[in-house]
N, CA, C and O of each residue as an XYZ file, in Angstrom:
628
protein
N     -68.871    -81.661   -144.894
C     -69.839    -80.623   -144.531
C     -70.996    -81.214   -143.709
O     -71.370    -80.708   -142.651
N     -71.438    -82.108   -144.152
C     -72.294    -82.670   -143.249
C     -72.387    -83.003   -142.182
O     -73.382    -82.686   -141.530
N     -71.165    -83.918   -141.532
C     -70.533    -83.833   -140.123
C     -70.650    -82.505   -139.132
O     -71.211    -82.418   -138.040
N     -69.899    -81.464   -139.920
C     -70.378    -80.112   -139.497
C     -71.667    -80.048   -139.300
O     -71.834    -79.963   -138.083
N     -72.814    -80.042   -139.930
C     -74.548    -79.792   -140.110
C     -75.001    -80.688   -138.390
O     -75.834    -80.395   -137.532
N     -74.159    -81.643   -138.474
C     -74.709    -82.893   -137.446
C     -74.544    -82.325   -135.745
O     -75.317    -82.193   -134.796
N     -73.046    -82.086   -135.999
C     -72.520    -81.487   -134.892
C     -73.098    -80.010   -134.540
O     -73.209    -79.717   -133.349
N     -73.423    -79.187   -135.414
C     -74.322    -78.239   -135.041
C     -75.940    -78.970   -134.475
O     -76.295    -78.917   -133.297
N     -76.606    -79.500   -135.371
C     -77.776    -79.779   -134.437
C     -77.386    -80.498   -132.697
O     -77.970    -80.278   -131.636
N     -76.344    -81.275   -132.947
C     -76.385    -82.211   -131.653
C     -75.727    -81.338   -130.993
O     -75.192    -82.001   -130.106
N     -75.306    -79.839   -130.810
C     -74.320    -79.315   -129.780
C     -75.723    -78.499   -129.236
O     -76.152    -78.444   -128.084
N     -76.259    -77.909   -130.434
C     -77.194    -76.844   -130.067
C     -78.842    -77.800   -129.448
O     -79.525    -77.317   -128.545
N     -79.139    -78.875   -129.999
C     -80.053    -79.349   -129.219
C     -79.906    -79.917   -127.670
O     -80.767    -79.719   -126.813
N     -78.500    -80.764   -127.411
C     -77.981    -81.170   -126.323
C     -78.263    -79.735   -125.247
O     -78.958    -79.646   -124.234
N     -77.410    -78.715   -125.953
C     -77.324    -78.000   -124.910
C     -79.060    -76.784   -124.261
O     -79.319    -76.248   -123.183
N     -79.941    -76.860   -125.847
C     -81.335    -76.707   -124.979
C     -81.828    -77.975   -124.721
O     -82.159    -77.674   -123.574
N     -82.168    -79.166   -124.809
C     -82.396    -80.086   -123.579
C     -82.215    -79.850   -122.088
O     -82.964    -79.698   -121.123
N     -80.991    -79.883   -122.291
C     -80.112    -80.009   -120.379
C     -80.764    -78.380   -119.720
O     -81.136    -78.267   -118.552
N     -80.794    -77.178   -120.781
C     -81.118    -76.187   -119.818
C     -82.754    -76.115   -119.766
O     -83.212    -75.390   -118.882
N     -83.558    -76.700   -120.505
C     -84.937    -76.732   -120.335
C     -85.379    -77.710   -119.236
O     -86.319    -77.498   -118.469
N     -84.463    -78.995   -119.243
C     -84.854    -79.679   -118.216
C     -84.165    -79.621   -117.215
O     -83.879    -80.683   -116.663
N     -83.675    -78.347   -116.660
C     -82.733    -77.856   -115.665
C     -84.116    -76.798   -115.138
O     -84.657    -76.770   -114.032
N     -84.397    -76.056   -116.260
C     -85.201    -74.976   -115.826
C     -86.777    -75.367   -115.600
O     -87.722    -74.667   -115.238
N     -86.709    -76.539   -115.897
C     -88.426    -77.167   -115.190
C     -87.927    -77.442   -114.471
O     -88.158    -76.475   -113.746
N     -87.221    -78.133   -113.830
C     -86.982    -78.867   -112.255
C     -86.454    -78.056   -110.778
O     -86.746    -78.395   -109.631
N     -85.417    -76.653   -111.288
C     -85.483    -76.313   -110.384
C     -85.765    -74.669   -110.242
O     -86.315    -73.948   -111.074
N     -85.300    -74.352   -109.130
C     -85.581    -73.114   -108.546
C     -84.252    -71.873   -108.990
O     -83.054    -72.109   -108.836
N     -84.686    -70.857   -109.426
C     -83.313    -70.064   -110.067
C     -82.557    -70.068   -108.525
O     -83.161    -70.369   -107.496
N     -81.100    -69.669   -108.579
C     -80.451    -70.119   -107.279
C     -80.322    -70.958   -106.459
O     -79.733    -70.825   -105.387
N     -80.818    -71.848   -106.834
C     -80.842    -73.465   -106.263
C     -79.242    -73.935   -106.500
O     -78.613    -73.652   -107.520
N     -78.854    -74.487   -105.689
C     -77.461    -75.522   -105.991
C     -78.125    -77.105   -105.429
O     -79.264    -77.161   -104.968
N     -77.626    -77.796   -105.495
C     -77.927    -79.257   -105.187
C     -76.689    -79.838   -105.225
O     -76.348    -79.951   -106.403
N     -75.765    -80.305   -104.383
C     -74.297    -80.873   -104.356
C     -74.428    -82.059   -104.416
O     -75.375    -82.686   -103.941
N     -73.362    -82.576   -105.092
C     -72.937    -83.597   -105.608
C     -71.159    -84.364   -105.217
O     -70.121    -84.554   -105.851
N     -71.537    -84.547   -104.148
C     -70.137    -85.015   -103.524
C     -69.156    -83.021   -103.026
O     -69.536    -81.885   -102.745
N     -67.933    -83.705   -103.192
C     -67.113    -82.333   -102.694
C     -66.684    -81.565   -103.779
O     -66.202    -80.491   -103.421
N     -66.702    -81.806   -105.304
C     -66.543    -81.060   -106.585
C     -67.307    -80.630   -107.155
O     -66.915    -79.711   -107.875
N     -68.496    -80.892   -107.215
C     -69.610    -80.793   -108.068
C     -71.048    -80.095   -107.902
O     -71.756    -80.736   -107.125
N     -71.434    -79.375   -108.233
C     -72.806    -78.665   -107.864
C     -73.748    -78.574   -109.114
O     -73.448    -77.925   -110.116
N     -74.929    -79.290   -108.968
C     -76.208    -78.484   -110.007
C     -76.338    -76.977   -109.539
O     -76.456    -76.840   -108.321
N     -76.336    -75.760   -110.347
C     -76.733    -74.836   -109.631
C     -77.438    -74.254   -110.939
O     -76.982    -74.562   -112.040
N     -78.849    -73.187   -110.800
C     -79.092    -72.654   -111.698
C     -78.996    -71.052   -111.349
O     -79.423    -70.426   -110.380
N     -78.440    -70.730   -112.240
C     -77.895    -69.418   -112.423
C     -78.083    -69.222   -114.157
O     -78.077    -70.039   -115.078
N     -78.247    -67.749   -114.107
C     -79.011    -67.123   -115.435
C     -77.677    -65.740   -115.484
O     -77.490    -64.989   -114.526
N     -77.169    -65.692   -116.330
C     -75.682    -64.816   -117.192
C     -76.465    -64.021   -118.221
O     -77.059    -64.438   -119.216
N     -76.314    -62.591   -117.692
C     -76.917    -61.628   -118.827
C     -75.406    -61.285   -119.329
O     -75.419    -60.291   -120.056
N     -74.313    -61.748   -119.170
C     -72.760    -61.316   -119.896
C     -72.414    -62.476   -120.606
O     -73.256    -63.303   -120.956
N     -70.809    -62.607   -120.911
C     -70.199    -63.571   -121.624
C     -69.566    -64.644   -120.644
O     -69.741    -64.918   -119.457
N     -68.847    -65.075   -121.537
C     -67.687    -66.404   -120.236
C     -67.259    -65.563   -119.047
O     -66.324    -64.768   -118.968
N     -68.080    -65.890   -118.223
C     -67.591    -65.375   -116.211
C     -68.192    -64.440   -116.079
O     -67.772    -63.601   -115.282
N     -69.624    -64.164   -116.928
C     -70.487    -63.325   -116.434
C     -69.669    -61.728   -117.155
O     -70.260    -60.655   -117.035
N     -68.882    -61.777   -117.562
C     -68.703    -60.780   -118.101
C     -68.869    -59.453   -119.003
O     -68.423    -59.562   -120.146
N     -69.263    -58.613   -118.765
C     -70.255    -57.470   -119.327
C     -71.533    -57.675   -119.208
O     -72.217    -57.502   -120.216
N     -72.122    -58.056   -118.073
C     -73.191    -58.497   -117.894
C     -74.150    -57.295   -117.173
O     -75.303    -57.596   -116.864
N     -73.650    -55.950   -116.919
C     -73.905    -55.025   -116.586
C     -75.194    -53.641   -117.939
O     -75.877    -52.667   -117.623
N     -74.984    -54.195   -119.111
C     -75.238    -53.612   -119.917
C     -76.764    -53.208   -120.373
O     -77.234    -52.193   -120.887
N     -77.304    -54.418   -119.966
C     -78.845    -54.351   -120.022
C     -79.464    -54.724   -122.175
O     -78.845    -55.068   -123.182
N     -80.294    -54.530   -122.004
C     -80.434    -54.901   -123.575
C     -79.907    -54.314   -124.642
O     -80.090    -54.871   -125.724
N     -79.292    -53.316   -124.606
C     -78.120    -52.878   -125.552
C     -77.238    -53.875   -125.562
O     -77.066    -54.387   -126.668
N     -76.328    -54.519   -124.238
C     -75.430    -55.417   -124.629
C     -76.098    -56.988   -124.958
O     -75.494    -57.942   -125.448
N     -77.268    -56.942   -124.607
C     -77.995    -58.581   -124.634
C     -78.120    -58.492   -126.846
O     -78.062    -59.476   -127.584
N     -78.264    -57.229   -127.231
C     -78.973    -57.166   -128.544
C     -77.009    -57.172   -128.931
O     -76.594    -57.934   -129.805
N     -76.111    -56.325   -128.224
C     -74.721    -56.178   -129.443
C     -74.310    -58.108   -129.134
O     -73.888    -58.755   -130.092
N     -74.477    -58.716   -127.922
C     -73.513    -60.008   -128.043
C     -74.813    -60.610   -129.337
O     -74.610    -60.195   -130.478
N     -75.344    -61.003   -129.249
C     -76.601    -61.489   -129.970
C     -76.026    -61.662   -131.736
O     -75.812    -62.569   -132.540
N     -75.956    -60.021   -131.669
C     -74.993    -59.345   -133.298
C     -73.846    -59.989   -133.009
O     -73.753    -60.890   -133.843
N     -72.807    -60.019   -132.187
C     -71.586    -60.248   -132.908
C     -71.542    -61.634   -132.749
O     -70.804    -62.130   -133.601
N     -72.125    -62.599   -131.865
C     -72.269    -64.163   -132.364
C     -72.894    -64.559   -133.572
O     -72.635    -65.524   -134.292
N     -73.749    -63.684   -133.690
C     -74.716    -64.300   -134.918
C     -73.332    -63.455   -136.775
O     -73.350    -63.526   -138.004
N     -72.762    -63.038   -136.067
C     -71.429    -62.711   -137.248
C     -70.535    -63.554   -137.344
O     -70.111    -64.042   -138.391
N     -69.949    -63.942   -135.514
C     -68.663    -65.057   -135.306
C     -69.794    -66.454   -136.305
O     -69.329    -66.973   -137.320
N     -70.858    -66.744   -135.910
C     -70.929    -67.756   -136.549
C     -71.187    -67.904   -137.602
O     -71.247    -69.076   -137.972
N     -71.470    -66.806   -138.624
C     -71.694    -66.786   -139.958
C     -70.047    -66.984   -140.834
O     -69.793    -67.500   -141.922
N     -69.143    -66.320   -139.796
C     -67.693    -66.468   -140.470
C     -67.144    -68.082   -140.305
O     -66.394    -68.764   -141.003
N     -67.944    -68.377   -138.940
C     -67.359    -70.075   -138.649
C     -67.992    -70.977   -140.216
O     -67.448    -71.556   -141.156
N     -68.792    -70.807   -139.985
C     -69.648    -71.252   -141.140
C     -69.567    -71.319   -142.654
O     -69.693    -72.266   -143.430
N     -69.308    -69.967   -142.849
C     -67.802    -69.667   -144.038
C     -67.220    -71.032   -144.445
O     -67.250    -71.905   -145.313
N     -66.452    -70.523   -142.810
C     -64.903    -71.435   -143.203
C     -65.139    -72.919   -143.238
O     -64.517    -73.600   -144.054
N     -66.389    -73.715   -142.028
C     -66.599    -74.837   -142.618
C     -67.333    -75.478   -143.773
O     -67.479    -76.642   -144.147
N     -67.731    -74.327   -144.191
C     -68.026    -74.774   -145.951
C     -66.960    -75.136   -147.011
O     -67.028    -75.805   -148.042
N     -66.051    -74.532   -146.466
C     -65.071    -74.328   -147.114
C     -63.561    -75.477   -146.617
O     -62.746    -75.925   -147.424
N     -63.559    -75.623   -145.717
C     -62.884    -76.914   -144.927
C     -62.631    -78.090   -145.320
O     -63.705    -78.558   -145.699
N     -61.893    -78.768   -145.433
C     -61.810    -80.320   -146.056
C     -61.302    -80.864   -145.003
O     -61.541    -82.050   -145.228
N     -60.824    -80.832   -144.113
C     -60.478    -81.625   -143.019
C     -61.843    -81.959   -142.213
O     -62.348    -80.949   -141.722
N     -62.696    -83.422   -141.922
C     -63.879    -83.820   -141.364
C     -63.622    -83.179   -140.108
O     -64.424    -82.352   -139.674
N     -62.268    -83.571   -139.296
C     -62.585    -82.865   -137.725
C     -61.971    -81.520   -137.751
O     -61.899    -81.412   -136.526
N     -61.580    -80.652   -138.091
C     -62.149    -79.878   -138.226
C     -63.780    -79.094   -138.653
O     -64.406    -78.315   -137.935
N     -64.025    -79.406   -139.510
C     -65.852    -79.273   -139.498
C     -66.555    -79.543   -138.407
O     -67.485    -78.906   -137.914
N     -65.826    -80.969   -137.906
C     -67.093    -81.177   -136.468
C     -66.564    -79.936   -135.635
O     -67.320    -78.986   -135.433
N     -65.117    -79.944   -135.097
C     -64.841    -78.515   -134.470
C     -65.820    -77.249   -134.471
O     -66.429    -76.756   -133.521
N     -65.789    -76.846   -135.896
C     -66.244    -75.365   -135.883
C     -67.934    -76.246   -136.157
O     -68.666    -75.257   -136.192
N     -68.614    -77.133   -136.300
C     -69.998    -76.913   -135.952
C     -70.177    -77.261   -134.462
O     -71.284    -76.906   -134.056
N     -69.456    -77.815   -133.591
C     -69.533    -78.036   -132.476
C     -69.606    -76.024   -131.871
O     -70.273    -75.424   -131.029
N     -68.802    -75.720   -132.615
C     -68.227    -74.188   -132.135
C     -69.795    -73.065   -132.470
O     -70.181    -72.154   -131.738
N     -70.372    -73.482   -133.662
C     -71.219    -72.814   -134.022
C     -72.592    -73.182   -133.685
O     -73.542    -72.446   -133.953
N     -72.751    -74.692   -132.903
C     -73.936    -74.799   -132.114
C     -74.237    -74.227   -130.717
O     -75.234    -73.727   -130.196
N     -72.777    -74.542   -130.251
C     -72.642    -73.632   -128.551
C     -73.167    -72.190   -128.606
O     -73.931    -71.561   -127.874
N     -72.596    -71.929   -129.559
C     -72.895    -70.253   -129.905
C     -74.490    -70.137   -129.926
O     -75.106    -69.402   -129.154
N     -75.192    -71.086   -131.062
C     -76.362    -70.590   -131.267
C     -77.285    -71.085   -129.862
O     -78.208    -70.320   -129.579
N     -77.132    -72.105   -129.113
C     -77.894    -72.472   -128.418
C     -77.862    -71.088   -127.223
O     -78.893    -70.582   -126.781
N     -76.639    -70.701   -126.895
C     -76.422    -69.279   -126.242
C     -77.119    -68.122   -126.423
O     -77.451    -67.330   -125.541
N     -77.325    -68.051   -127.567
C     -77.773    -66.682   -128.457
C     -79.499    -66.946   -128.229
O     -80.267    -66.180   -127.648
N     -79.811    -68.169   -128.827
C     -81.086    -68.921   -128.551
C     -81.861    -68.235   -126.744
O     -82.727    -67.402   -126.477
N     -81.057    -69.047   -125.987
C     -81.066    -68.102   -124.831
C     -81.150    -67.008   -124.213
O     -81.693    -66.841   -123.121
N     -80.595    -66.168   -124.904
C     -80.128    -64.074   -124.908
C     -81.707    -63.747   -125.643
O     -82.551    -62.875   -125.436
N     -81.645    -64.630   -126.364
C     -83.219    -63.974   -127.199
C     -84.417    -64.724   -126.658
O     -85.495    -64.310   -127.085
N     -84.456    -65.644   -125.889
C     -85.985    -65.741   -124.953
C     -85.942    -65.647   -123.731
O     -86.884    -65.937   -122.994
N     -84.660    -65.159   -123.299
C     -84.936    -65.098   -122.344
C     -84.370    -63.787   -121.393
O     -84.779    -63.331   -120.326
N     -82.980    -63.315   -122.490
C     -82.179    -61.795   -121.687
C     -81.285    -62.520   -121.371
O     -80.352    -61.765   -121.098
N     -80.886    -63.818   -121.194
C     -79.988    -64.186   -120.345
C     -79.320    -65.458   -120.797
O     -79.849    -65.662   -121.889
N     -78.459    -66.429   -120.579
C     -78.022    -67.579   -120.605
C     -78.181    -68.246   -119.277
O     -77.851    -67.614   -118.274
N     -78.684    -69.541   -119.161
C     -78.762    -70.324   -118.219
C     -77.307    -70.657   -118.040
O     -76.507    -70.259   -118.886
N     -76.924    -71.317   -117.062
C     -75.741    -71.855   -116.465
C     -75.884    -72.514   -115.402
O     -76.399    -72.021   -114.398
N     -75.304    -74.132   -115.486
C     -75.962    -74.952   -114.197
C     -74.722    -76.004   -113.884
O     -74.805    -76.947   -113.097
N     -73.713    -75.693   -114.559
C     -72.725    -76.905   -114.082
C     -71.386    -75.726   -113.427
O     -70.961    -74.616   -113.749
N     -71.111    -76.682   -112.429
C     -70.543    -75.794   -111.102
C     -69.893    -76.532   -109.914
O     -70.256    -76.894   -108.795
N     -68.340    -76.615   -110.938
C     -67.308    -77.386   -110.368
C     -66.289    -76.452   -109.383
O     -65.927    -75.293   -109.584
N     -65.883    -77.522   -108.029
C     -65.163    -76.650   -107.381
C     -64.139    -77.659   -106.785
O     -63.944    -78.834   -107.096
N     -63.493    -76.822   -105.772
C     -62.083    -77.697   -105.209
C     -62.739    -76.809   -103.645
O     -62.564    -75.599   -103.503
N     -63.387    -77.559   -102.731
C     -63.601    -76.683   -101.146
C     -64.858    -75.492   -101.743
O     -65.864    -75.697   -102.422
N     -64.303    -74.221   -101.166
C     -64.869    -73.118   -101.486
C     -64.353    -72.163   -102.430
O     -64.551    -70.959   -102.273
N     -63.673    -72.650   -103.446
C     -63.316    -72.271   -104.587
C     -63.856    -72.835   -105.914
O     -63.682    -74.020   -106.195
N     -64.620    -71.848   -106.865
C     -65.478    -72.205   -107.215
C     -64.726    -71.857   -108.801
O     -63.911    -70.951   -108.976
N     -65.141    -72.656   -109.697
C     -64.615    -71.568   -111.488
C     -66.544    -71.532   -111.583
O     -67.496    -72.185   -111.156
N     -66.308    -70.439   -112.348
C     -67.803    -70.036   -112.766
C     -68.599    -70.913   -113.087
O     -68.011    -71.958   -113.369
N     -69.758    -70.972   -113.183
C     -71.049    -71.939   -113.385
C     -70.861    -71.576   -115.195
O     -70.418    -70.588   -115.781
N     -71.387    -72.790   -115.648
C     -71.606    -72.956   -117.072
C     -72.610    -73.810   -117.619
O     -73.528    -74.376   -117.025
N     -72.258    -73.832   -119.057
C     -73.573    -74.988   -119.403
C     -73.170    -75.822   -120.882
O     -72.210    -75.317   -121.462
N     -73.498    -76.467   -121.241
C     -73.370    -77.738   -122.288
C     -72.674    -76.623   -123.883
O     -71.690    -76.794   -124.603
N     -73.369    -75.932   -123.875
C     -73.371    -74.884   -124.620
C     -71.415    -73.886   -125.048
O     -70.703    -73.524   -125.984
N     -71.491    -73.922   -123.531
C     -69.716    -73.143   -123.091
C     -68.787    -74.377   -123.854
O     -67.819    -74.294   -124.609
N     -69.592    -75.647   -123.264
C     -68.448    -76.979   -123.127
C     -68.169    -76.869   -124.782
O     -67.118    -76.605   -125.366
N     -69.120    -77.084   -125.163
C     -68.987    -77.795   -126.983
C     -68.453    -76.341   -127.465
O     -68.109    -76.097   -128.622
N     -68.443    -75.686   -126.706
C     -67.267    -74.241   -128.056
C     -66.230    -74.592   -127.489
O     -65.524    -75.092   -128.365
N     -65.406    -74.646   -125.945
C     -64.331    -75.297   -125.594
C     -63.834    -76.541   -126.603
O     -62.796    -76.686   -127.248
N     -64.666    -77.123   -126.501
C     -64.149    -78.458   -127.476
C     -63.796    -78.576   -128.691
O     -63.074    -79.419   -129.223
N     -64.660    -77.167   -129.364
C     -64.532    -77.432   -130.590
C     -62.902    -76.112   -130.901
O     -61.977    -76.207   -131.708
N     -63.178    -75.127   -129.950
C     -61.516    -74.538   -130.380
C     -60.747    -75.190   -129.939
O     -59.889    -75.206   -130.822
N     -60.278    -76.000   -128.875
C     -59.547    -77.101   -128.451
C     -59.162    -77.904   -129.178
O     -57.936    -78.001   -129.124
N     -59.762    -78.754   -130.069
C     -59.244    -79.285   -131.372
C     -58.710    -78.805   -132.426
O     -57.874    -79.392   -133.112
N     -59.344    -77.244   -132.710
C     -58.872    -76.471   -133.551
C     -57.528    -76.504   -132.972
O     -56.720    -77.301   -133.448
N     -57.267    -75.918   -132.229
C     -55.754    -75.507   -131.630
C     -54.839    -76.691   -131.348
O     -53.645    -76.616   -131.640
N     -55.281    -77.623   -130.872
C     -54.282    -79.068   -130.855
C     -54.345    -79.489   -132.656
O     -53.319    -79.964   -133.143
N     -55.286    -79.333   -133.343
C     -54.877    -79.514   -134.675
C     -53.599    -78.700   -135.313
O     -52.539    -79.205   -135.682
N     -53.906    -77.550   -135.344
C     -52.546    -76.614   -135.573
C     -51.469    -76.674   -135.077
O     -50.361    -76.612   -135.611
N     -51.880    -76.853   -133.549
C     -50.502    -77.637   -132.958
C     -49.430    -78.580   -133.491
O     -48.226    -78.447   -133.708
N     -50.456    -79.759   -133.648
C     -50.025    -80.866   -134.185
C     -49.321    -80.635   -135.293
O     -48.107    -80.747   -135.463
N     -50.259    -80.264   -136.130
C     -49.800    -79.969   -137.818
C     -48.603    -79.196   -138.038
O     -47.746    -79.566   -138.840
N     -48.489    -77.957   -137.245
C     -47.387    -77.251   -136.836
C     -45.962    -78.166   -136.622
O     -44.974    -78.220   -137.354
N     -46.177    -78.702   -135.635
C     -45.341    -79.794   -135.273
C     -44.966    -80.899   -136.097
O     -43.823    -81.337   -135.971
N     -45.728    -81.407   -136.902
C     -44.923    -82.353   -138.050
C     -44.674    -82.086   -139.729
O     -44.284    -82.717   -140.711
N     -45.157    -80.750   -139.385
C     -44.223    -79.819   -140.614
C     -42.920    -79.386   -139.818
O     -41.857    -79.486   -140.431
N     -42.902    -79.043   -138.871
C     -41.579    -78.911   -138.459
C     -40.499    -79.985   -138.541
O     -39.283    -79.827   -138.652
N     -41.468    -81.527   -138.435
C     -40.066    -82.299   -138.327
C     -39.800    -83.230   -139.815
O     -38.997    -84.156   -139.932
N     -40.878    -82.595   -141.064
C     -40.339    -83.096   -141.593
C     -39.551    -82.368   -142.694
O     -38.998    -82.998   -143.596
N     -39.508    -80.861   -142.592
C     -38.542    -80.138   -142.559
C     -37.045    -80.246   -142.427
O     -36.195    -80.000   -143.283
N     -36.876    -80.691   -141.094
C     -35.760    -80.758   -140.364
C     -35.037    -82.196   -141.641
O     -33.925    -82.690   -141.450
């Protein structure tokens, strides 16, 4: 459980660091390139992953707000309840991204987003430290099950 506790502070502080000292230094809409893949850009997401439902105005800034602050009360649940260590770091990695997000929606309406990888003029959406560590932490979830999946299968066989 504790691992979990750790990985929540270090997902959710990492990720307000990088956007506070993103948002003193530059200008909203600013990009700054970084070779041919890479862009600082600051951009502010009143939606979800890809800007999505971002049309809603503070009705949807107050419902995502509610249903993260639920997803992470259930994550939370379950890593109380968890005995596998990586798993725990998983879902607190999962439940700091969230809060540092939510953190965001509530001072500000919006989520920052400043990392902004491309191939030419093809771009995947701008993100932030915050997106990464919930990626990471269901990513393990799911290669765990994977895995586990997989050598109950073979010792089955």
């Amino acid at each position: 459980m504790i691992f979990g506790i750790i990985a929540i502070i270090f997902a959710f502080c990492a990720d307000q660091l990088t956007k506070y000292l993103l948002a003193s230094s530059m200008a909203t809409g600013t990009t700054v390139a970084y070779g041919d893949f890479f862009n600082w850009v600051k951009v502010w997401n009143t939606g979800v992953s890809f800007s999505m439902f971002n049309n809603h105005g503070d009705i949807g800034r107050v419902a995502l707000c509610i249903l993260s602050a639920v997803v992470c009360v259930f994550l939370l649940h379950w890593m109380i309840k968890e005995k596998s260590t990586l798993k725990v770091i998983a879902l607190g990695l999962i439940i700091g991204g969230a809060l540092g997000n939510v953190a965001d929606r509530i001072r500000f309406g919006a989520v920052l987003d400043f990392l902004d990888f491309h191939i030419g003029r093809y771009h995947w959406p701008a993100f932030n430290l915050a997106d990464s560590f919930i990626c990471i932490g269901a990513g393990i979830l799911i290669f765990w099950e994977l895995y586990n999946a997989q050598q109950k299968g073979i010792k089955e066989k």
